[in-house]
ROSEVEX-27538 format. One record per residue (C-alpha): residue number from 1; residue in three letters; chain; x, y, z. Coordinates in steps of 0.05 Angstrom, whole numbers, plus 5000, padded with zeros to 4 digits. Layout:
<pts>
PT   doti   nuke   pamar      X      Y      Z
PT    NUM    Ala       A      X      Y      Z
...
</pts>
This chain:
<pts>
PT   doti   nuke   pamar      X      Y      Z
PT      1    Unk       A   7563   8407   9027
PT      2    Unk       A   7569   8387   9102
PT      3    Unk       A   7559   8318   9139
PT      4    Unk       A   7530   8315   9203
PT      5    Unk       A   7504   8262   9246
PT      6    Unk       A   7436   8282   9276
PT      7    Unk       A   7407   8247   9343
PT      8    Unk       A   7339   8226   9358
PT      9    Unk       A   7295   8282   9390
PT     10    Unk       A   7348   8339   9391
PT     11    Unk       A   7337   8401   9360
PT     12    Unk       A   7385   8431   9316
PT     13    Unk       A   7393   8497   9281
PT     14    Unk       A   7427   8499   9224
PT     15    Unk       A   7456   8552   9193
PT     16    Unk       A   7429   8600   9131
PT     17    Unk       A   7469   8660   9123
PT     18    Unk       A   7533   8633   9116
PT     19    Unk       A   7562   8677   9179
PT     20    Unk       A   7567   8626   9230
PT     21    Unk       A   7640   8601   9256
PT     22    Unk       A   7611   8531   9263
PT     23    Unk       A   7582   8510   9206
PT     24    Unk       A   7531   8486   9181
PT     25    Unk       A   7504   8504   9257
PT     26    Unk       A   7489   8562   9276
PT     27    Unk       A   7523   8603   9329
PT     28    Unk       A   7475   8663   9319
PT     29    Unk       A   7521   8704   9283
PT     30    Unk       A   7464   8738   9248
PT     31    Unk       A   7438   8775   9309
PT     32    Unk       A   7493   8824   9302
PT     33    Unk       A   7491   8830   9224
PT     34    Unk       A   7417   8833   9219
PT     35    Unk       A   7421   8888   9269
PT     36    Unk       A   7476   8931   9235
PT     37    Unk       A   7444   8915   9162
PT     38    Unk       A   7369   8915   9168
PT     39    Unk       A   7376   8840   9152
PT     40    Unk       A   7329   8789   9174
PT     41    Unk       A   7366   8721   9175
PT     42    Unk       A   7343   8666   9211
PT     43    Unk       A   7375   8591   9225
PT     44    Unk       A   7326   8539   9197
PT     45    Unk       A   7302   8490   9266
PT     46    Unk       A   7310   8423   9257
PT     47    Unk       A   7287   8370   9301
PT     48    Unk       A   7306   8295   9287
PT     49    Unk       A   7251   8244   9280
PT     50    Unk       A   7317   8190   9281
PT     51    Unk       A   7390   8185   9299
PT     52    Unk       A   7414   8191   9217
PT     53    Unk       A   7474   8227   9175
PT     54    Unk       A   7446   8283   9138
PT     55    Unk       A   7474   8326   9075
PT     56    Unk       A   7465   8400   9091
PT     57    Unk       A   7491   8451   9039
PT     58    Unk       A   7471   8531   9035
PT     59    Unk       A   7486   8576   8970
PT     60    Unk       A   7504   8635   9023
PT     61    Unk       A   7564   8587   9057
PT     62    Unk       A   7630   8594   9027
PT     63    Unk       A   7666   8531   8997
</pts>
C-alpha cells in the first residue's frame, strides 16, 4: 500500500498495471506493453474534491 498526499482540483492518474517506475502514478508505461501484448491497461483518473492523504494499493504492483 502507498501514501500520497492529493491537492484540491488536480488530476491524478494513478497507476493499474503495476509497470510504472513511479508508483502508484502512472508514467504511461502501459502504452508500450499494451502495444507489444494486445493488452489494454489503463491508469484509473483521479481528480481531488480536497487537499487529503489517500491509501492507494493495486494487486498487479509488486511489494
Amino acid at each position: 500500500m502507498k501514501k500520497i498526499k492529493i491537492h484540491k482540483g488536480r488530476k491524478y492518474s494513478i497507476c493499474s498495471c503495476g509497470l510504472s517506475n513511479i508508483l502508484p502514478l502512472c508514467d504511461n508505461a502501459h502504452r508500450k506493453y499494451n502495444e507489444d501484448n494486445k493488452t489494454n491497461y489503463k491508469s484509473v483518473k483521479i481528480i481531488a474534491e480536497d487537499t487529503v492523504m489517500i491509501d492507494v494499493n493495486s494487486s498487479k504492483w509488486k511489494a
